[in-house]
DOPAMAR-451472 format. One record per residue: residue number from 1; residue in one letter; x, y, z of N, C-alpha, C in turn. Coordinates in steps of 0.02 Angstrom, whole numbers, plus 50000, padded with zeros to 5 digits. Layout:
N
<num: NUM	residuo: a	n_u: X	n_v: Y	n_w: Z	ca_u: X	ca_v: Y	ca_w: Z	c_u: X	c_v: Y	c_w: Z> $
...
% end
This chain:
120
<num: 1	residuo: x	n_u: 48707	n_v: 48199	n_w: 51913	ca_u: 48723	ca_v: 48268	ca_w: 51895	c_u: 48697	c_v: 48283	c_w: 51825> $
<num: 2	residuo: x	n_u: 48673	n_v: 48354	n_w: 51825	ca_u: 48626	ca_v: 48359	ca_w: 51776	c_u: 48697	c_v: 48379	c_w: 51729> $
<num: 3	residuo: x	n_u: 48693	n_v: 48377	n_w: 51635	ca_u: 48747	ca_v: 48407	ca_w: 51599	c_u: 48727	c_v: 48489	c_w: 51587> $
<num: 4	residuo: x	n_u: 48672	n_v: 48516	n_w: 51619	ca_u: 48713	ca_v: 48581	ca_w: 51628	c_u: 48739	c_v: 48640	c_w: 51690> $
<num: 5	residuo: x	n_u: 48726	n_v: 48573	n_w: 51747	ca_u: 48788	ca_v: 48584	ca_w: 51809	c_u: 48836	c_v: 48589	c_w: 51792> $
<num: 6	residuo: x	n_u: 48851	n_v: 48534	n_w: 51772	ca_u: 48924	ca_v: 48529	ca_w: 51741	c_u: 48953	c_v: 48577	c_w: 51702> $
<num: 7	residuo: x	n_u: 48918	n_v: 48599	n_w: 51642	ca_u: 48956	ca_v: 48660	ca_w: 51598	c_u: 48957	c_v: 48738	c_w: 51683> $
<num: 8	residuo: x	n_u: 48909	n_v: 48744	n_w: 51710	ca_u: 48913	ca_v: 48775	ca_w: 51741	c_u: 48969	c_v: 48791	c_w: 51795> $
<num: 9	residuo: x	n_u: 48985	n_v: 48732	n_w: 51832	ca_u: 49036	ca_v: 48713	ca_w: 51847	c_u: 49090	c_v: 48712	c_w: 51834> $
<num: 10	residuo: x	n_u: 49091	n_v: 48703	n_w: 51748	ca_u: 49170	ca_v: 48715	ca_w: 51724	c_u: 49192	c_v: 48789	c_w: 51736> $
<num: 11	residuo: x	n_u: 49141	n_v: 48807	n_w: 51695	ca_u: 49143	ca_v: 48884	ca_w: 51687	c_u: 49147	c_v: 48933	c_w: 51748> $
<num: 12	residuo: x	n_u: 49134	n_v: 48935	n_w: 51773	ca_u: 49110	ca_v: 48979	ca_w: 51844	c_u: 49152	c_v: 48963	c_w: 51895> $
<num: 13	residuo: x	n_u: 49194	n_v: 49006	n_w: 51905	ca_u: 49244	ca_v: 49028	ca_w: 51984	c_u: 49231	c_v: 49073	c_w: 52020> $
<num: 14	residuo: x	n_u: 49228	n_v: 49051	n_w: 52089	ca_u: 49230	ca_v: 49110	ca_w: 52132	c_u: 49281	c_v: 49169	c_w: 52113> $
<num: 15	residuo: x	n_u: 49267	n_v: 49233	n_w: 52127	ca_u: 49307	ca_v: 49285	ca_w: 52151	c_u: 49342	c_v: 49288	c_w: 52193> $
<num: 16	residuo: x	n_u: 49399	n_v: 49332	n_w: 52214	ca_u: 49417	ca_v: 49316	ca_w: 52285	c_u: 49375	c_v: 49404	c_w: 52303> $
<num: 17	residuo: x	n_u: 49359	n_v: 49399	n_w: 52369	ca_u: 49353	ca_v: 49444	ca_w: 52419	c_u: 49365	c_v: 49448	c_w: 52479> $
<num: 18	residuo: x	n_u: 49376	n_v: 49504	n_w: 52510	ca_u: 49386	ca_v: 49502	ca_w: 52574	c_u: 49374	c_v: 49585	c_w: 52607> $
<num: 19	residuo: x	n_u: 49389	n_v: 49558	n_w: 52687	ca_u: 49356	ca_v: 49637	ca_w: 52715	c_u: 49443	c_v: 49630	c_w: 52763> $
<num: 20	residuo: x	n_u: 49427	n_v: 49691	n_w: 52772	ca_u: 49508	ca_v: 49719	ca_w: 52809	c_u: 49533	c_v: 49793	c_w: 52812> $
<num: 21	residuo: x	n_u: 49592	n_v: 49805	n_w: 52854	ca_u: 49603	ca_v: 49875	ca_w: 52824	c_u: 49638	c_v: 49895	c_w: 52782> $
<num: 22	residuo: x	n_u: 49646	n_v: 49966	n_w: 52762	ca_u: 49684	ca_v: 49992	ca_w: 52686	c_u: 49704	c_v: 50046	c_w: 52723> $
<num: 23	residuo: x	n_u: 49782	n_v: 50059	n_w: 52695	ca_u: 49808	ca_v: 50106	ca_w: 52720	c_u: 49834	c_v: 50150	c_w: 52635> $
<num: 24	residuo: x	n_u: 49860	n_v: 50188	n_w: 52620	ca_u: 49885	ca_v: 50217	ca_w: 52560	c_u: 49955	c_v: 50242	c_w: 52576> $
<num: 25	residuo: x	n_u: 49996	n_v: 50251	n_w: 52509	ca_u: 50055	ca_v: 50242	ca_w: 52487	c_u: 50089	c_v: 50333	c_w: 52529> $
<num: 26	residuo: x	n_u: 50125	n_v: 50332	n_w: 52550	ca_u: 50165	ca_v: 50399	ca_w: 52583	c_u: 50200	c_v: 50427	c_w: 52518> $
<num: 27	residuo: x	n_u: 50184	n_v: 50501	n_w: 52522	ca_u: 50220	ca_v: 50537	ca_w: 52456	c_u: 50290	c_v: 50518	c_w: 52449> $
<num: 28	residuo: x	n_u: 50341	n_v: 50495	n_w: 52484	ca_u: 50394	ca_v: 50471	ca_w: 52456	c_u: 50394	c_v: 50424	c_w: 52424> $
<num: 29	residuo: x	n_u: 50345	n_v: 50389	n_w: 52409	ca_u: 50344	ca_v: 50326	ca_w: 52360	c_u: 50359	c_v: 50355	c_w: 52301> $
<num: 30	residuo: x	n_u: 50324	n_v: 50436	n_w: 52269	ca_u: 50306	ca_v: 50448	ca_w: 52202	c_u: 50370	c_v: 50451	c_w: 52162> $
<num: 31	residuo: x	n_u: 50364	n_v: 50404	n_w: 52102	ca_u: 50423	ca_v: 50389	ca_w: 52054	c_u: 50442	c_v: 50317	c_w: 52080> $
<num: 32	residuo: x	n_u: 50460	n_v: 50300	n_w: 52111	ca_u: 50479	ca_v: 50236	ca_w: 52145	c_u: 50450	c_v: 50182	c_w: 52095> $
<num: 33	residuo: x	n_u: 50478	n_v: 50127	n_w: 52080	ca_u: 50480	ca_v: 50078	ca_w: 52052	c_u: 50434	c_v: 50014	c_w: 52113> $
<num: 34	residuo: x	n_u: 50386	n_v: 49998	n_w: 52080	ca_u: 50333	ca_v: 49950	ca_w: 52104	c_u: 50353	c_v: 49885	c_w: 52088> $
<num: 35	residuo: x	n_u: 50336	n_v: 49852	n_w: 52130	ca_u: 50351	ca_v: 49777	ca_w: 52117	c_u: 50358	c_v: 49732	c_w: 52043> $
<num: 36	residuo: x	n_u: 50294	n_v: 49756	n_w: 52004	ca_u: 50291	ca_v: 49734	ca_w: 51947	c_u: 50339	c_v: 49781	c_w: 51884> $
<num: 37	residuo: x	n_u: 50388	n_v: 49820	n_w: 51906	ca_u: 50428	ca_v: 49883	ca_w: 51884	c_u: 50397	c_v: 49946	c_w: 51847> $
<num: 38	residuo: x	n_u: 50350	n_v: 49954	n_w: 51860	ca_u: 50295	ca_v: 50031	ca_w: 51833	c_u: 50325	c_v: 50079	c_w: 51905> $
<num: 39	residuo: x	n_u: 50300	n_v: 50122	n_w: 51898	ca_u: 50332	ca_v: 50171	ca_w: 51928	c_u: 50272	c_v: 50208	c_w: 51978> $
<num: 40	residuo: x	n_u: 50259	n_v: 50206	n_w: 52037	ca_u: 50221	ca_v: 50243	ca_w: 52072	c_u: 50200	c_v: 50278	c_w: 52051> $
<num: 41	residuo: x	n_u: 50148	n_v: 50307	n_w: 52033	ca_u: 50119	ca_v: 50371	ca_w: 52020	c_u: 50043	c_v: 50392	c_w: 52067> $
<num: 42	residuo: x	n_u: 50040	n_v: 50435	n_w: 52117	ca_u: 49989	ca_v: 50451	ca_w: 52167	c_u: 49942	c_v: 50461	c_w: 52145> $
<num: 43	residuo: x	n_u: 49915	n_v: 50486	n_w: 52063	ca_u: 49864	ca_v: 50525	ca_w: 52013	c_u: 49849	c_v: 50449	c_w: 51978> $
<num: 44	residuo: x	n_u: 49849	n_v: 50374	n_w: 51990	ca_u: 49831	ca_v: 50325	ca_w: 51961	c_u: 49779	c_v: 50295	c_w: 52034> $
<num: 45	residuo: x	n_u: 49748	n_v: 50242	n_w: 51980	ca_u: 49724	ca_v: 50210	ca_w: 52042	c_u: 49724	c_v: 50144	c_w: 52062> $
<num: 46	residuo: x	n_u: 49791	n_v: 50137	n_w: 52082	ca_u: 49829	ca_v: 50069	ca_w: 52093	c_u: 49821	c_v: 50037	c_w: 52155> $
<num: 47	residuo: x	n_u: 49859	n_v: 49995	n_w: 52192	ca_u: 49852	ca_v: 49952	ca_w: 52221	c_u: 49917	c_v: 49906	c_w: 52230> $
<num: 48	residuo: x	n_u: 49934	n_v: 49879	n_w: 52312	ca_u: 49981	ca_v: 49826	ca_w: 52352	c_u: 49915	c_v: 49780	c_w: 52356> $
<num: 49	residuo: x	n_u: 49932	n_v: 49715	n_w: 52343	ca_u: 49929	ca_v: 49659	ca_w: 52374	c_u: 49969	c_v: 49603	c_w: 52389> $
<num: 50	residuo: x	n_u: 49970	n_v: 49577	n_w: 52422	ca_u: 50023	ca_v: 49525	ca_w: 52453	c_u: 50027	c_v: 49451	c_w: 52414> $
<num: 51	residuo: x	n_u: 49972	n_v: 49444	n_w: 52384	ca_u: 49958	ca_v: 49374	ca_w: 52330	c_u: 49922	c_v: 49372	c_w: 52276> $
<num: 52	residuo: x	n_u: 49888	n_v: 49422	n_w: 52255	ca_u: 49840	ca_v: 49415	ca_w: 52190	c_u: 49901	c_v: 49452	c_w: 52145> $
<num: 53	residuo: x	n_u: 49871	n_v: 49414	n_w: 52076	ca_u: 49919	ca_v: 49424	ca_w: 52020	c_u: 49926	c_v: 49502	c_w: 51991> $
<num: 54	residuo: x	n_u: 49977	n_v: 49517	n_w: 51963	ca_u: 49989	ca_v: 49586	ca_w: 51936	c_u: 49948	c_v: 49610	c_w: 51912> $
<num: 55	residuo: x	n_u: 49896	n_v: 49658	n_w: 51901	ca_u: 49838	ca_v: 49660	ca_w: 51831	c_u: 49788	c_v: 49653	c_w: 51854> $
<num: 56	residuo: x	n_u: 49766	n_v: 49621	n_w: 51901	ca_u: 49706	ca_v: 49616	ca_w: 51945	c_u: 49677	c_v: 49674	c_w: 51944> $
<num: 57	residuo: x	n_u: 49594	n_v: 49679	n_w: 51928	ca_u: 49575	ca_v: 49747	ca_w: 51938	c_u: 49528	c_v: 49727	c_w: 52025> $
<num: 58	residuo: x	n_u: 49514	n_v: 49760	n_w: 52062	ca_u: 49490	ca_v: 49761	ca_w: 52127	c_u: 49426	c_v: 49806	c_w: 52132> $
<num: 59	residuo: x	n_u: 49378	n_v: 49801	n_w: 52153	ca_u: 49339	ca_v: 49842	ca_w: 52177	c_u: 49330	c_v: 49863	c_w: 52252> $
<num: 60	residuo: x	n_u: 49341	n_v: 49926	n_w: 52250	ca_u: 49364	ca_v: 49938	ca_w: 52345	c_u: 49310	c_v: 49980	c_w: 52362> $
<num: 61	residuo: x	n_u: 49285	n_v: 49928	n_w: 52419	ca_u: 49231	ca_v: 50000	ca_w: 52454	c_u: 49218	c_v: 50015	c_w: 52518> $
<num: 62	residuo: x	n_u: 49231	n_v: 50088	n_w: 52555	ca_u: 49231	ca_v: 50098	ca_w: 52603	c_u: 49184	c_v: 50093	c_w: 52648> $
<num: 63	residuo: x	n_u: 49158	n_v: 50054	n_w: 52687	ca_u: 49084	ca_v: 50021	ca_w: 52722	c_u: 49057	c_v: 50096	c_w: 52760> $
<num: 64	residuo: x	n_u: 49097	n_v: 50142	n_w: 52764	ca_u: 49069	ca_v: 50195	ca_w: 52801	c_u: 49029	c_v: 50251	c_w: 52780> $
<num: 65	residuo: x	n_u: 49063	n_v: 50241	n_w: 52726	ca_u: 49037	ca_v: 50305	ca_w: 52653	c_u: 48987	c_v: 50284	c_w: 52597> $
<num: 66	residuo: x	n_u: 49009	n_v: 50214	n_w: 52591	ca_u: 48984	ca_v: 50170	ca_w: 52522	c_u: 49013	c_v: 50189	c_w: 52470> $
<num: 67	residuo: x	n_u: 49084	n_v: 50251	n_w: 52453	ca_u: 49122	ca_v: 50248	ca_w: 52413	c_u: 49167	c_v: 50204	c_w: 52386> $
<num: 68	residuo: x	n_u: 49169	n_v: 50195	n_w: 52318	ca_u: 49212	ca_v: 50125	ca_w: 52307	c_u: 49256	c_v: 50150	c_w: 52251> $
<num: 69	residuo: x	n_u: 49300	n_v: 50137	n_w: 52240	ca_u: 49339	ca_v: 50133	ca_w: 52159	c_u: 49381	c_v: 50060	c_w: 52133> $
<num: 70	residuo: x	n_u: 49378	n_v: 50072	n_w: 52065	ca_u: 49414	ca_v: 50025	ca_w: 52040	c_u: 49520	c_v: 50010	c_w: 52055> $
<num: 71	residuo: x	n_u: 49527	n_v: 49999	n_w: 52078	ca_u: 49615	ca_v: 49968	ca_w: 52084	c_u: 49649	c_v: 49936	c_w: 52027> $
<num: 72	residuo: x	n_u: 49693	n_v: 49943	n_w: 52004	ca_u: 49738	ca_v: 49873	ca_w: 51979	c_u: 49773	c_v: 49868	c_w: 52009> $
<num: 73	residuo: x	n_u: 49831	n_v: 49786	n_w: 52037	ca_u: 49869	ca_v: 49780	ca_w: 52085	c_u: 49920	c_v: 49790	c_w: 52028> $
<num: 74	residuo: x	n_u: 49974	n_v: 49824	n_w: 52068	ca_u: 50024	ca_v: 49837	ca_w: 52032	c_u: 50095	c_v: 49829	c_w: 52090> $
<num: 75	residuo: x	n_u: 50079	n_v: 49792	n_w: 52128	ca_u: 50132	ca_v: 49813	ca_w: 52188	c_u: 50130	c_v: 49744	c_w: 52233> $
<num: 76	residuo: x	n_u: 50161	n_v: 49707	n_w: 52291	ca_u: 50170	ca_v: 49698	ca_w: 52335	c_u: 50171	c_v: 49740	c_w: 52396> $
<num: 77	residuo: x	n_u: 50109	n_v: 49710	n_w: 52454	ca_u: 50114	ca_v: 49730	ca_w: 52503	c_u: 50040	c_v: 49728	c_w: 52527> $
<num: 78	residuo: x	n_u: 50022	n_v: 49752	n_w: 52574	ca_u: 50050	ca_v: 49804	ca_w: 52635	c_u: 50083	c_v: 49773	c_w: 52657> $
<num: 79	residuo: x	n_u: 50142	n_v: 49796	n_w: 52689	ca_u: 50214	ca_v: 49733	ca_w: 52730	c_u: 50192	c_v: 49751	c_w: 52817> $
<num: 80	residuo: x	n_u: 50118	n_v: 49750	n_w: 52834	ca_u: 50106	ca_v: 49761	ca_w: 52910	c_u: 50061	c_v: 49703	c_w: 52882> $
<num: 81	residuo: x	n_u: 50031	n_v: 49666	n_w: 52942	ca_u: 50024	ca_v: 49608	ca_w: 52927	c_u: 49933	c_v: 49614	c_w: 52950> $
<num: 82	residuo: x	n_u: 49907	n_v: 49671	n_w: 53000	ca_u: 49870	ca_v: 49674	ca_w: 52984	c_u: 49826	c_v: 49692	c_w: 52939> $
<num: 83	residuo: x	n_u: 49843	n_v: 49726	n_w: 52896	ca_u: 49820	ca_v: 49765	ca_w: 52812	c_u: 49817	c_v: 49705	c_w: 52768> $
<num: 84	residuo: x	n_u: 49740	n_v: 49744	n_w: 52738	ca_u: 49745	ca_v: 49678	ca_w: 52674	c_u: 49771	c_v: 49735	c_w: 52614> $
<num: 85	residuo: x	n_u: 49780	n_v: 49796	n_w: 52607	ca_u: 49798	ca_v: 49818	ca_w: 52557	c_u: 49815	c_v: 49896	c_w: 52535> $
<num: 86	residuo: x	n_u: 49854	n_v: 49913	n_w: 52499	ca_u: 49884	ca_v: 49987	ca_w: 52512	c_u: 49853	c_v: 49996	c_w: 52447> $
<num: 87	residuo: x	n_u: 49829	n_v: 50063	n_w: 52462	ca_u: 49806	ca_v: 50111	ca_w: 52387	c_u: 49864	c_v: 50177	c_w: 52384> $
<num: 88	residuo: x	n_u: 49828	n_v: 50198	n_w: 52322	ca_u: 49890	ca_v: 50252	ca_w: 52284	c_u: 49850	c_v: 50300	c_w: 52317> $
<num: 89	residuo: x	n_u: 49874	n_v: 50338	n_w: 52336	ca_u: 49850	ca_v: 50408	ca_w: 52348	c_u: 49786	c_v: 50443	c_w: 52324> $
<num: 90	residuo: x	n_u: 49762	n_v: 50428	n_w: 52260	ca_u: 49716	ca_v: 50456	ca_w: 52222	c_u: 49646	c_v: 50405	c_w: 52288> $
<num: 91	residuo: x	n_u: 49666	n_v: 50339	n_w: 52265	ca_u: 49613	ca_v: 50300	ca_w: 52282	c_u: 49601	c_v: 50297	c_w: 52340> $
<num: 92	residuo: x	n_u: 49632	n_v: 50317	n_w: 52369	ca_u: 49633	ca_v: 50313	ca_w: 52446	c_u: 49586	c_v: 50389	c_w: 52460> $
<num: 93	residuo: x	n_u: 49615	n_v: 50451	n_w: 52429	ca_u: 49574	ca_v: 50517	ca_w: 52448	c_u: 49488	c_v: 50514	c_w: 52421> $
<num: 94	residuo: x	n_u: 49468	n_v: 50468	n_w: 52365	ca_u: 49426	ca_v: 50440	ca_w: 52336	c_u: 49382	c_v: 50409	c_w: 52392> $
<num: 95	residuo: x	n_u: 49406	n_v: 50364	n_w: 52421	ca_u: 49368	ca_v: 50340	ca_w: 52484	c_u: 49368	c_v: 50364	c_w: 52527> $
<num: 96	residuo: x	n_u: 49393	n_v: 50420	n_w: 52554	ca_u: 49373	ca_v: 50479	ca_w: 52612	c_u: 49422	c_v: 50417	c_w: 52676> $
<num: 97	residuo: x	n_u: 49467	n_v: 50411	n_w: 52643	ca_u: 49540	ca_v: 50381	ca_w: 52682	c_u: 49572	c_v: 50447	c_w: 52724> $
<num: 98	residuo: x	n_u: 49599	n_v: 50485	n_w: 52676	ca_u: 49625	ca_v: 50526	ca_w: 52709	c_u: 49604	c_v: 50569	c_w: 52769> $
<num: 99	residuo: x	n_u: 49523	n_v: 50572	n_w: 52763	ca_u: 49499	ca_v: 50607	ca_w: 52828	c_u: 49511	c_v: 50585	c_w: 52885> $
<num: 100	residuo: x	n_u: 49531	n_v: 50501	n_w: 52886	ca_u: 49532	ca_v: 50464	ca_w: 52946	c_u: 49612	c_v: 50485	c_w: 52977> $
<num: 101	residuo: x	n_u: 49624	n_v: 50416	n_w: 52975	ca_u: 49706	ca_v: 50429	ca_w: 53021	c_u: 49730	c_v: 50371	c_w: 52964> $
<num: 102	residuo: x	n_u: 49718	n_v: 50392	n_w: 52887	ca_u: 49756	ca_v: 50344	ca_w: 52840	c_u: 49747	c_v: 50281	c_w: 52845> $
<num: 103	residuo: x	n_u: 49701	n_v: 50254	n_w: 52894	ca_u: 49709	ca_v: 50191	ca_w: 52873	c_u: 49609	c_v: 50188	c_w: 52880> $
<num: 104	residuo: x	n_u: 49579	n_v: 50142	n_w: 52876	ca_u: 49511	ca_v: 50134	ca_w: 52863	c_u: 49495	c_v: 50067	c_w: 52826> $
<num: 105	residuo: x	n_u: 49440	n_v: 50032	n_w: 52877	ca_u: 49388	ca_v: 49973	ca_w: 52854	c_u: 49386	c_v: 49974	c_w: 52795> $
<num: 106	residuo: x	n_u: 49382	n_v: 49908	n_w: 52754	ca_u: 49363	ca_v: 49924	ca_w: 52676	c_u: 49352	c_v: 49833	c_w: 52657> $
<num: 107	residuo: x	n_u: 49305	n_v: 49835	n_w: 52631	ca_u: 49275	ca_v: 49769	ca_w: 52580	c_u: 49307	c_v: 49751	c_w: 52510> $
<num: 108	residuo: x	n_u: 49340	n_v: 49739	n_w: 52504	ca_u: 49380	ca_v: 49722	ca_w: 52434	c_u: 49349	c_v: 49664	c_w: 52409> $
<num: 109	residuo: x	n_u: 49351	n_v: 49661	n_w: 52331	ca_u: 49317	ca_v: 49624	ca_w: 52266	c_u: 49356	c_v: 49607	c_w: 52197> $
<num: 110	residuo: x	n_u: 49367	n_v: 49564	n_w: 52190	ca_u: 49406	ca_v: 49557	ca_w: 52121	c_u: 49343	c_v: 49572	c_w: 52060> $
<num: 111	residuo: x	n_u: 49375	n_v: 49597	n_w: 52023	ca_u: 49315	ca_v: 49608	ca_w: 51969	c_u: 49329	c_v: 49565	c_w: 51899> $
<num: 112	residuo: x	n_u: 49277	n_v: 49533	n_w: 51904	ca_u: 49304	ca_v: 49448	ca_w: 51854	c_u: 49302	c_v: 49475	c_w: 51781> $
<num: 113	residuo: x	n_u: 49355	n_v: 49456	n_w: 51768	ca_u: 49383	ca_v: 49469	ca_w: 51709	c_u: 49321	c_v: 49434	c_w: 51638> $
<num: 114	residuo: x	n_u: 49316	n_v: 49472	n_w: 51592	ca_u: 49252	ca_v: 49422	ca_w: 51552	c_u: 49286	c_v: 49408	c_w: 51466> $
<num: 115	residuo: x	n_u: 49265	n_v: 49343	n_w: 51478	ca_u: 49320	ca_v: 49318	ca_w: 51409	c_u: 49275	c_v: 49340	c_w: 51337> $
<num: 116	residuo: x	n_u: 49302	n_v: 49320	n_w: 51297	ca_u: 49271	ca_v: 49337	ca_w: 51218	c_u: 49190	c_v: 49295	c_w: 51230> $
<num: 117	residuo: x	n_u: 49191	n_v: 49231	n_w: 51234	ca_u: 49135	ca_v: 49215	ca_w: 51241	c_u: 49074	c_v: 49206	c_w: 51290> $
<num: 118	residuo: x	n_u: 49092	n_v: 49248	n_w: 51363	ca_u: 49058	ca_v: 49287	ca_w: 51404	c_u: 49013	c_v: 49368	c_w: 51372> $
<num: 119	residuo: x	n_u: 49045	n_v: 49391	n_w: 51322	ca_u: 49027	ca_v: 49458	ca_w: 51295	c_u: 48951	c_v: 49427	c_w: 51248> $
<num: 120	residuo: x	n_u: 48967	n_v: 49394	n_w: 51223	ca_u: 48914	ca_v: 49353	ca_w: 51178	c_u: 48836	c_v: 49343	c_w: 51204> $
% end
């Protein structure tokens, strides 16, 4: 093994991604207290996931449109087991969600966080 596999190696993690559907949050959520205790708001552009950490930013894109937006997870869920993930209202009308029947295909992306000496 060459020594700059190795630094490479240290350094360098996969992302997580995945493909699945997205459904968005029903106006009675708004005000409601989110998993991580922030408060629903439909005019943000948040995010349920069932296992990635609080703070996570996501890149979501709808395979039909090629519209995408940025997420932070701020929530637990979708609690249907086929969904990989619920958006806020904003993000969801953003991806031309709402035209469907609320729920819609979508490619999800973690967007890797870049440390002080990544900027360099």
């Amino acid at each position: 093994m060459h020594a700059q596999e190795s630094v490479v190696d240290s350094v360098w993690k996969p992302v997580y991604c995945d493909t699945g559907y997205a459904s968005f949050y029903a106006n009675k959520f708004e005000g409601r207290r989110t998993a991580n205790g922030e408060r629903y708001r439909k005019k943000y552009f948040t995010a349920a996931h069932k296992t990635l950490p609080f703070g996570t930013f996501l890149k979501v894109t709808n395979p039909k449109n090629y519209k995408w937006v940025i997420v932070r997870v701020n929530d637990r869920g979708p609690h249907h087991k086929k969904r990989i993930i619920d958006l806020s209202f904003k993000a969801a009308k953003h991806l031309g969600i709402m035209r469907s029947s609320g729920i819609a295909k979508v490619y999800i992306e973690e967007v890797p966080k870049i440390s002080p000496q990544q900027k360099e």
